[in-house]
C-alpha positions as CSV (number, residue, x, y, z in Angstrom):
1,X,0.0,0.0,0.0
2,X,3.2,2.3,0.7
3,X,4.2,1.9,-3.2
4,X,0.5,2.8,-3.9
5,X,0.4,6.2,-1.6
6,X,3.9,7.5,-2.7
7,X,2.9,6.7,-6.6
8,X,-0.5,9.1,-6.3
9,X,2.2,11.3,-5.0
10,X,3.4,11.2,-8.1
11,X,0.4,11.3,-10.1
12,X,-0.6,14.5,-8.3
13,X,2.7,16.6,-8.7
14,X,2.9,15.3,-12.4
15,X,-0.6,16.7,-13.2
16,X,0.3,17.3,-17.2
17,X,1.3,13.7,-17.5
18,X,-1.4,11.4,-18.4
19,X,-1.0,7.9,-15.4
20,X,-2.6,5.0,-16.9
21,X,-2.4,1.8,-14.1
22,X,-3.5,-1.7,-15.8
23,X,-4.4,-4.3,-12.8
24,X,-3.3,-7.2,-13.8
25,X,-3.4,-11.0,-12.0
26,X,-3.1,-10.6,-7.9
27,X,-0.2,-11.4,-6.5
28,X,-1.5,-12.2,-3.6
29,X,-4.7,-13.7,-3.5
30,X,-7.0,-14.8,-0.9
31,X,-6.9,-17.8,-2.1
32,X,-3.6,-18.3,-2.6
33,X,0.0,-17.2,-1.7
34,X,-2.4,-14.8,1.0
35,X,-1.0,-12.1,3.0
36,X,-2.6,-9.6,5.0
37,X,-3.0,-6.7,2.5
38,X,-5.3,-3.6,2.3
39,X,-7.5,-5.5,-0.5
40,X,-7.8,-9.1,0.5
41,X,-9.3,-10.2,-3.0
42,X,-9.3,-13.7,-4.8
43,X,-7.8,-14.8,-7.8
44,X,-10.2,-13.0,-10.5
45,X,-11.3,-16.2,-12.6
46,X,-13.1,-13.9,-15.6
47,X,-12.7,-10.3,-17.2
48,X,-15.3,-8.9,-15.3
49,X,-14.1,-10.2,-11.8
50,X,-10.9,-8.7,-12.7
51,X,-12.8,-5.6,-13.7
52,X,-13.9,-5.7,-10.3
53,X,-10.7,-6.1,-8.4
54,X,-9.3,-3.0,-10.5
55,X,-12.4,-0.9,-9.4
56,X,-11.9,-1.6,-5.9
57,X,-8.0,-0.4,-6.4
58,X,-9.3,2.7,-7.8
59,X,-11.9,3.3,-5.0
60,X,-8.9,3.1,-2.7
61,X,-6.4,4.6,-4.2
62,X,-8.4,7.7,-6.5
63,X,-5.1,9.7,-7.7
64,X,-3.3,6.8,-9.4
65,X,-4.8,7.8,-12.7
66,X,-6.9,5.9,-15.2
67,X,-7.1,2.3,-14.4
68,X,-7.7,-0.7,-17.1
69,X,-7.7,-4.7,-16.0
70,X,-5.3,-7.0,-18.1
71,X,-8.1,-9.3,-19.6
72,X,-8.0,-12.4,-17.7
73,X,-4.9,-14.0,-20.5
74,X,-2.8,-11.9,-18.6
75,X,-1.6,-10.3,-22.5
76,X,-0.4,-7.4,-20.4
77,X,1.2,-8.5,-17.5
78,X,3.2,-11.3,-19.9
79,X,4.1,-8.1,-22.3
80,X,6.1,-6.4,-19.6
81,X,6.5,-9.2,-17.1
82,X,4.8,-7.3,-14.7
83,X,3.8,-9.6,-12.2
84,X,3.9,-8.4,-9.1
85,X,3.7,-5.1,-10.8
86,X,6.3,-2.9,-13.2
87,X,6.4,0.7,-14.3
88,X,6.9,1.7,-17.5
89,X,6.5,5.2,-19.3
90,X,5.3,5.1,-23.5
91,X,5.6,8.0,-24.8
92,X,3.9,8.8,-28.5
93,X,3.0,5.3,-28.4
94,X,6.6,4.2,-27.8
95,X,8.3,2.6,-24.7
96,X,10.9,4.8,-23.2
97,X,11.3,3.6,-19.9
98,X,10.6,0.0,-18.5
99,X,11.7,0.0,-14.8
100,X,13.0,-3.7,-13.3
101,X,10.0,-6.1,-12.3
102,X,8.5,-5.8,-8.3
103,X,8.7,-5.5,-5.9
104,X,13.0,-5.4,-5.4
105,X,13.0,-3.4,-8.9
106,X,9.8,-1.4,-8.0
107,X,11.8,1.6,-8.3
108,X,9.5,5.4,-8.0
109,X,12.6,7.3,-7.5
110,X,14.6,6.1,-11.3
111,X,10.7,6.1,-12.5
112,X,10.8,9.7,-11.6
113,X,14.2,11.0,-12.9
114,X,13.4,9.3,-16.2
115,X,10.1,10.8,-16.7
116,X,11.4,14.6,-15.5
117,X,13.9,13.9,-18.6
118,X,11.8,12.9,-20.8
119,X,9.5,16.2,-19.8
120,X,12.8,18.5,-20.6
121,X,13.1,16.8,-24.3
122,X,9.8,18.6,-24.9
């Protein structure tokens, strides 16, 4: 939940950058490799459960930007092997910045730097 607060953070000072967060499969899911998280929600089995999971993440966490669920083939999440989660910035449609996977390479601070250099190109 830290990563989650410090990222709307983010979002908020960056106000002229568009944040787009896709939920993909949960890491930790009731019922499965549990732990006692903020969400407590099972593995979503279908498109709309997993709809569902991301609109609860968005209830809780409002500033994070537009959020979008990985449809249920986990397309995404195998794209940019981001399972537990990843950051990434795409700019004009192409990938500028793919930070390591989470949570050790969960990184907000490179994230940032990055994205304030991309900003100066313009």
């Amino acid at each position: 939940m830290k990563s989650i607060q410090e990222f709307e953070k983010i979002a908020v000072k960056f106000s002229s950058v568009k944040f787009l967060t896709i939920y993909v499969r949960e890491a930790h899911p009731t019922d499965g490799w549990a732990i006692n998280n903020s969400y407590n929600l099972p593995q979503a089995t279908s498109n709309s459960e997993r709809v569902k999971s991301a609109q609860i993440l968005k209830a809780q966490a409002s500033n994070i930007g537009t959020i979008l669920a990985d449809p249920i083939g986990d397309e995404i999440e195998q794209f940019f092997s981001a399972l537990p989660e990843r950051l990434a910035i795409i700019k004009n449609g192409k990938v500028e910045y793919v930070g390591g996977p989470g949570p050790f390479g969960y990184d907000l601070d490179e994230m940032v730097e990055k994205l304030e250099a991309i900003l100066k190109e313009n």
